[in-house]
C-alpha positions in Angstrom: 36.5 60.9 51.8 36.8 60.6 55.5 37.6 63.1 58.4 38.6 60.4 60.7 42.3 59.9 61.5 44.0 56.6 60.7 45.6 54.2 63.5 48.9 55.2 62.3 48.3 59.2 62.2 46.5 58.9 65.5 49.5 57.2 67.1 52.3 59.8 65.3 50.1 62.2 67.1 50.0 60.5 70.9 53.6 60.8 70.1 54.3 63.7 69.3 51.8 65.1 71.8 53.7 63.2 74.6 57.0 64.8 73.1 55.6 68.2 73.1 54.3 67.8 76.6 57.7 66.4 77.7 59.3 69.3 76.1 57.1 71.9 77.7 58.0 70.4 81.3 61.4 70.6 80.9 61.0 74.2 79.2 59.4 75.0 82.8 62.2 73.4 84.8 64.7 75.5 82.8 62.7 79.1 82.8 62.2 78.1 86.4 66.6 77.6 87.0 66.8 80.7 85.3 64.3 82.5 87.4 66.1 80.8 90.5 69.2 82.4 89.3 68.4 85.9 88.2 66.3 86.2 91.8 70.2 85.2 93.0 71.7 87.5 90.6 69.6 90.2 92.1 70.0 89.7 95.5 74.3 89.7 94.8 73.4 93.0 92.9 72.1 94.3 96.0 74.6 93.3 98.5 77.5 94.9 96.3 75.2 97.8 95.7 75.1 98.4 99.7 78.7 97.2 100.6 80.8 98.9 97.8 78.6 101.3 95.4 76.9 102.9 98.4 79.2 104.1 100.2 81.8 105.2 97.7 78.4 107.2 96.2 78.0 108.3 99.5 81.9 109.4 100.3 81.6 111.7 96.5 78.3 113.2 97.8 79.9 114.0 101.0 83.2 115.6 99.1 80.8 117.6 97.2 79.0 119.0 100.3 82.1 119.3 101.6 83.6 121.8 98.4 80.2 123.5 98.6 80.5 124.4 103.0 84.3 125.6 102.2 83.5 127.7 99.6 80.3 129.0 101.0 82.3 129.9 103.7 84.7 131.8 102.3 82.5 133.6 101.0 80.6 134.6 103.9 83.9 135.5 105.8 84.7 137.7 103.0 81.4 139.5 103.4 81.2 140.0 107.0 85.4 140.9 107.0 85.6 143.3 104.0 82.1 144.4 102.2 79.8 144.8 105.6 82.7 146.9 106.9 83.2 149.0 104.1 79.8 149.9 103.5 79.3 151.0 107.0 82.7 152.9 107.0 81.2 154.4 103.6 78.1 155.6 105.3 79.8 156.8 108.3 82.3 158.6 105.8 79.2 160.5 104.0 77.4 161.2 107.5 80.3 162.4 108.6 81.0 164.9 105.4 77.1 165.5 105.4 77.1 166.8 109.2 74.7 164.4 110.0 77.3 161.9 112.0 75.7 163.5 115.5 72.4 162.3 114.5 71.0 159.4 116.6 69.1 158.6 113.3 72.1 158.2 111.4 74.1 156.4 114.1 71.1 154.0 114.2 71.0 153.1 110.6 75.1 152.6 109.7 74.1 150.1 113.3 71.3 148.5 111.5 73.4 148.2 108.4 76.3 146.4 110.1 73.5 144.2 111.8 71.3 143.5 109.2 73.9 142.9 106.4 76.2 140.3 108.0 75.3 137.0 107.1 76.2 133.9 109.4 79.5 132.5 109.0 79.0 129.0 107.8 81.6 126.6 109.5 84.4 124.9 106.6 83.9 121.3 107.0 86.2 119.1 108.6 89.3 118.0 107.0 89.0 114.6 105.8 91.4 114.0 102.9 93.8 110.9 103.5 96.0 112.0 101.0 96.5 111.7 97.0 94.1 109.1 95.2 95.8 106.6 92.7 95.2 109.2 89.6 97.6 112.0 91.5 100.1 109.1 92.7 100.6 107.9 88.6 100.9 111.8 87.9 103.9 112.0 90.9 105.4 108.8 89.3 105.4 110.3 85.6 106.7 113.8 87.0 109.6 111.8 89.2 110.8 110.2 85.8 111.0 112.6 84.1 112.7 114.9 86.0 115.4 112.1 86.6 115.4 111.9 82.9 116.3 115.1 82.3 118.8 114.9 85.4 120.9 112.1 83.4 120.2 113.8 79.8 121.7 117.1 81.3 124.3 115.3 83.4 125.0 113.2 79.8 125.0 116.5 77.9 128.2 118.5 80.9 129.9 115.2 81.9 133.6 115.7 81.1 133.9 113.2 78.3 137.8 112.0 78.2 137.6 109.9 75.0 137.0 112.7 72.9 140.3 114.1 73.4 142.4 111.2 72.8 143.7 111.0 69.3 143.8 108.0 67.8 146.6 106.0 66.5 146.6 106.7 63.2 146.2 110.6 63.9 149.2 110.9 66.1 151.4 111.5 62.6 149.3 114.7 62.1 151.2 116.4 65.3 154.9 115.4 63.7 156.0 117.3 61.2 156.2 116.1 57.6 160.0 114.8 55.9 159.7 117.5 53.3 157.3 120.2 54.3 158.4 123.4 56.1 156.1 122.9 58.8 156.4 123.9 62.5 154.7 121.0 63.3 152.0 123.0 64.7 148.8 121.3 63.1 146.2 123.1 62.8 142.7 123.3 60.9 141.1 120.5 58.6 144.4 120.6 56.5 146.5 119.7 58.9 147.4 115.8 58.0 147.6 117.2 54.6 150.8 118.2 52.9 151.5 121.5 52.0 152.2 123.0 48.6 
């Protein structure tokens, strides 16, 4: 028994070989397209990343700052207008009931007090709301309909409704009186049309 390939074998595996290779190149073609195209992709990613995502990121950081600088400053206008003031009134109050008001000591610490405890007014930022996003503007929609809904269902409900006191036809016998009851011809009640024993 041999180890050496026949003619036939040796040519079915040139051939195959040359397929294989041809295969690989055009693998490398494609995986270098796709490459080509995802390096495109990226670049795309990037540029809407910069000219949409950015800045509407940066316009929710800058409402948030913007909450944070109102509030804060709120606050720190409630300190320095009520709580700084009432302490030092409370101080001056005790000193005062103490006999102790006269005393540059005492005069020098409800001083140092007002100084010390004020804290610096922060400054509200600027207003920059343009009015109500699309999510409010749906709300004012849904709220306008159905307020004019209920407008037309009440104005349904108290119109003055004219058909409902016409009698019909065949109910305008009720109101004369029968041949050969005693009526007055007054009818009244569910028994009216019906004659009386």
């Amino acid at each position: 028994m041999s180890l050496e390939l026949t003619r036939k074998r040796t040519k079915q595996l040139k051939k195959l070989r040359k397929q294989a290779d041809k295969l690989w190149a055009e693998q490398k073609v494609v995986a270098d397209h796709a490459a080509k195209i995802a390096r495109d992709a990226g670049h795309q990613a990037k540029a809407y990343g910069n000219e949409s995502l950015l800045p509407t990121a940066d316009r929710l950081v800058h409402r948030g700052v913007d909450a944070g600088r109102d509030t804060l400053s709120r606050a720190t206008k409630g300190w320095n207008g009520s709580v700084v003031p009432a302490i030092a009134s409370g101080l001056g109050s005790f000193a005062a009931l103490a006999q102790i008001a006269k005393d540059e000591r005492v005069k020098d610490a409800i001083d140092n007090v007002k100084r010390y405890a004020t804290v610096p007014e922060v400054k509200p930022s600027r207003a920059s709301k343009s009015g109500p996003n699309a999510f409010q503007w749906v709300l004012i929609g849904v709220g306008a309909v159905a307020v004019v809904s209920a407008g037309y269902a009440a104005w349904q409900t108290l119109r003055a409704d004219d058909d409902l006191w016409i009698p019909d036809a065949e109910d305008s016998t009720i109101d004369s009186p029968s041949q050969g009851s005693p009526s007055s011809g007054i009818a009244d009640g569910p028994e009216a049309g019906s004659p009386q024993a």
